[in-house]
N, C-alpha and C positions, 0 to 999 in steps of 0.2 A: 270608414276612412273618408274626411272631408277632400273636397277638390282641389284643393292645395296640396295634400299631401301627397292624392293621387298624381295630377301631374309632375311634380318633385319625382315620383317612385320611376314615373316614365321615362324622365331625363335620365337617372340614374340606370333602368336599366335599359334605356338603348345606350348610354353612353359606354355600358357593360359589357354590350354586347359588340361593339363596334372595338373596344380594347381587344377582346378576346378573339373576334376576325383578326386584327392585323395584325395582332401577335403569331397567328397560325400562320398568316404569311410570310410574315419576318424570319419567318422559321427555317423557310427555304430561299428569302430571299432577304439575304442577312445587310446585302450592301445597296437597298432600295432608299434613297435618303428622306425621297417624300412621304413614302409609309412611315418612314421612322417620327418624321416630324409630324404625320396625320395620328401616332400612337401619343404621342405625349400632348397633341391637342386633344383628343379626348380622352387620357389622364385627366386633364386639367379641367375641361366641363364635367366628368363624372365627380371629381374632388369637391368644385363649385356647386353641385347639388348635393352630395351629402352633406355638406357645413351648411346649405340650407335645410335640408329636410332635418338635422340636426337640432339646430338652434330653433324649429319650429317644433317639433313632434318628438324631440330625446334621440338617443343612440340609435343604430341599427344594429350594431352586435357589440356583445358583451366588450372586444378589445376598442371600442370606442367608451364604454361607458367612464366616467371618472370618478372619483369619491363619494361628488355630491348625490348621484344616483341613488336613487331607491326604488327597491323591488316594489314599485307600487302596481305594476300589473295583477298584483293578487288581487289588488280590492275596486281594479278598474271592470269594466265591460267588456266582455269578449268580443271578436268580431261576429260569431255568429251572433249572437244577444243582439245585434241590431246596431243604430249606430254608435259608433265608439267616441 
């Protein structure tokens, strides 16, 4: 994985991870308006790096893929095999 992609993967999952915090909070604190607005701010940065790590490196899972996809992981490099 080049360094572009890497950092892309990092936004994505702190941004991930930070959904999933404030979501647990929300949980119990249903009428917090700042969490709410701090959860759809990082909705929106996690979004903004998948559409880039996207348009740079292909899907990340099958329900993003679209038509034009192809299984070309068969005949690419693995990660172990070194770089990709």
């Amino acid at each position: 994985m080049n360094e572009t992609a890497r950092k892309l993967m990092k936004r994505i999952d702190d941004a991930s991870f930070a959904m999933d915090d404030v979501i647990l909070y929300l949980d119990t604190h249903p009428d917090d308006r700042n969490a709410l607005n701090y959860y759809r701010y990082v909705v929106a940065l996690r979004k903004e790096a998948v559409k880039a790590y996207e348009a740079s490196f292909g899907p990340l899972t099958i329900e993003d893929a679209d038509d034009a996809c192809t299984w070309s992981w068969l005949t690419e490099r693995w990660p172990w095999e070194g770089e990709v």
